[in-house]
C-alpha positions in Angstrom: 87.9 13.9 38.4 89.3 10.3 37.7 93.1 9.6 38.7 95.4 6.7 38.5 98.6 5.4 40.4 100.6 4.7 37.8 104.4 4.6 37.4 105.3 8.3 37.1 104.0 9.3 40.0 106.4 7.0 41.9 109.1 8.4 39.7 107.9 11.9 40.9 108.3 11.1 44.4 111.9 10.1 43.9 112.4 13.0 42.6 111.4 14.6 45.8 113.7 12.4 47.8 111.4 10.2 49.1 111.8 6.4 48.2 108.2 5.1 48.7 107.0 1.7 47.7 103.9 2.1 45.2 101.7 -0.7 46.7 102.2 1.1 49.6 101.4 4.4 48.4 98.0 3.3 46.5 97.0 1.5 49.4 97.3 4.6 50.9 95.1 6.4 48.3 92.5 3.5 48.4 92.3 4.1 52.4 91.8 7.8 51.4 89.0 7.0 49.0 87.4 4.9 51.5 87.5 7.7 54.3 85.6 9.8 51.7 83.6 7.4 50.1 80.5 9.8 51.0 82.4 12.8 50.3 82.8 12.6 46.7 84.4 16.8 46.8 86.7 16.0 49.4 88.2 13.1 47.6 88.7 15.1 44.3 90.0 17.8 46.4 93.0 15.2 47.4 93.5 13.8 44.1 93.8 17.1 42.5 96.4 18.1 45.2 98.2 14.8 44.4 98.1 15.9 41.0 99.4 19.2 41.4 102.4 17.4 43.8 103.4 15.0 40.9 103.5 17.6 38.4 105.6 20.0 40.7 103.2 22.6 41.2 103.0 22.9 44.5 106.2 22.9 46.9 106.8 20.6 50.0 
C-alpha cells in the first residue's frame, strides 16, 4: 500500500478545522515510517487510516 502527501490531503484537513502546515505534516508521516521501518503492517495500517481520514470515512 503506497501513499503520497500531496495537496488534497492538506485541503482535507482544513476542512476539518485544523490549519496544519504540510512540511510539517509529512515530516510527521516520514517520522512514522521510520518508527515502523521493520514493521511494514503497522505502517500500512496508519496510512490506510490516514486514507480513510482524508476521504471522510472515519469521524474525529
Amino acid at each position: 500500500s503506497s501513499w503520497t502527501f500531496d495537496f488534497s490531503f492538506t485541503e482535507s484537513l482544513k476542512r476539518y478545522g485544523r490549519n496544519i502546515d504540510p512540511v510539517v505534516a509529512l515530516s510527521y508521516v516520514r517520522e512514522i515510517n521510520k518508527t515502523f521501518v521493520d514493521q511494514v503492517e503497522k505502517y500500512e495500517m496508519f496510512l490506510d487510516v490516514m486514507k480513510d481520514l482524508t476521504a471522510r470515512r472515519l469521524a474525529t
